[in-house]
C-alpha positions in Angstrom: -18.2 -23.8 -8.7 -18.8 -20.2 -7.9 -16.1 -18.1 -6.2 -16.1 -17.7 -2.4 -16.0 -13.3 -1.3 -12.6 -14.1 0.5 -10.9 -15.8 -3.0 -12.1 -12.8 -5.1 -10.9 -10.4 -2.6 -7.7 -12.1 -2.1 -7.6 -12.5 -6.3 -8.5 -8.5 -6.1 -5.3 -7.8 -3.6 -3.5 -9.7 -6.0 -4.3 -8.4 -9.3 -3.4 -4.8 -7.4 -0.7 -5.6 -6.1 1.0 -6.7 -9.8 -0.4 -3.7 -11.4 1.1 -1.2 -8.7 4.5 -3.0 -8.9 4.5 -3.1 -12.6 3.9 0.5 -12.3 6.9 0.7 -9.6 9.1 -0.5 -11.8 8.0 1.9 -14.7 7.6 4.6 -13.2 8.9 5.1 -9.9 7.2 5.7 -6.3 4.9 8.8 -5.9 5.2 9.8 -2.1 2.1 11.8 -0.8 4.3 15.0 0.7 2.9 14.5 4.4 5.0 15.3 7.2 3.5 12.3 8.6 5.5 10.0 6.0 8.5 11.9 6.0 8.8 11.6 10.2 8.2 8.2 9.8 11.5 7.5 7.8 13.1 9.3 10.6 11.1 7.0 13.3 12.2 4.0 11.6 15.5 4.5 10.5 15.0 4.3 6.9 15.7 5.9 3.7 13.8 7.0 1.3 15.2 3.8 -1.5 14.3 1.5 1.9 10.7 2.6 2.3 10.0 2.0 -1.8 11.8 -1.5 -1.0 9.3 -2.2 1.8 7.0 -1.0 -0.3 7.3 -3.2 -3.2 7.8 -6.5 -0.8 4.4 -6.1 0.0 2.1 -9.4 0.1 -1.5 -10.4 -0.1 -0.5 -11.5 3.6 0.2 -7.9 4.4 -3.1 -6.7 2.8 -5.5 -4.9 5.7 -8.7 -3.3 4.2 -10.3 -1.8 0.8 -10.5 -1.0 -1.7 -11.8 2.2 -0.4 -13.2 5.3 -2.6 -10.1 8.3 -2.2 -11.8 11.3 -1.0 -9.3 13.7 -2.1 -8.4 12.3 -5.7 -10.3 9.9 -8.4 -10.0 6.4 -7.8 -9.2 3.5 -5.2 -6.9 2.8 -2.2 -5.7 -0.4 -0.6 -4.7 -0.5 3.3 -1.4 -2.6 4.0 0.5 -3.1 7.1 3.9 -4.4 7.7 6.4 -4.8 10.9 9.0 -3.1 10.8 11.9 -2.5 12.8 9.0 -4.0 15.4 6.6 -1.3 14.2 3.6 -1.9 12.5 3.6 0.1 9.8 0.5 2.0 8.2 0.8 1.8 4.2 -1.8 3.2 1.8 -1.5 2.8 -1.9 -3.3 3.3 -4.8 -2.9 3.7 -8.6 -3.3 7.2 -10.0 -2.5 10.0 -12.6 -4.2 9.5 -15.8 -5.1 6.1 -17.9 -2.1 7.5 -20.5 0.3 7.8 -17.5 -0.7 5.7 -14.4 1.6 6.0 -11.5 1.9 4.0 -8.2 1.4 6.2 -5.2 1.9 5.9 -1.7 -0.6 8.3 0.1 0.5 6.9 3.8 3.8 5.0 5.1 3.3 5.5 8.8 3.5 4.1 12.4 0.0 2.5 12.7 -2.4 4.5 14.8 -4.4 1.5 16.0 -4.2 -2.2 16.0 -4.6 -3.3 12.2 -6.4 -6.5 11.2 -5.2 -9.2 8.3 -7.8 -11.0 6.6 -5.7 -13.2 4.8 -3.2 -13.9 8.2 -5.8 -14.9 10.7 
């Protein structure tokens, strides 16, 4: 029985997800230095050990699009969003650094800018 697109996507999110908690808990939290992301601890009243806590509570359930192709950097982002504080929160992540010494990073931890959709929610 062949898989159906939304199973391999959601088995995608999940496999992600693992790996860039895994890497978490390695490694630490790479923050993209935006003032964006550093207002938006202020915004929502949390610190900096809060947001990486947010960050690694992150389900499938919360996934919202990719993986998309990082314009900037080599390699993949995933699109997340979470309420919190009654915010919906913007969250980008993505794996990076080199294959010897992978790193989780968060490019974007922000209020949302528009309405975001979950696939795996609706």
């Amino acid at each position: 029985m062949d898989e159906k697109p939304e199973d391999q996507l959601q088995r995608m999110v999940r496999q992600f997800l693992q790996e860039f908690k895994s890497l978490l808990d390695e490694n630490g939290l790479f923050i993209t230095d935006r003032q964006i992301n550093t207002k938006a601890l202020l915004d929502l009243g949390l610190t900096a050990k809060q947001r990486v806590d947010e960050i690694r509570s992150i389900s499938v359930l919360d996934f919202s699009a990719g993986s998309k192709p990082d314009i900037y950097e080599k390699g993949m982002y995933w699109e997340f969003g979470k309420e919190i504080g009654g915010v919906e929160v913007y969250i980008k992540l993505k794996i990076g650094g080199t294959p010897a010494r992978e790193q989780a990073i968060c490019m974007s931890f922000h209020k949302a800018e528009r309405r975001m959709r979950y696939p795996f929610k609706d």
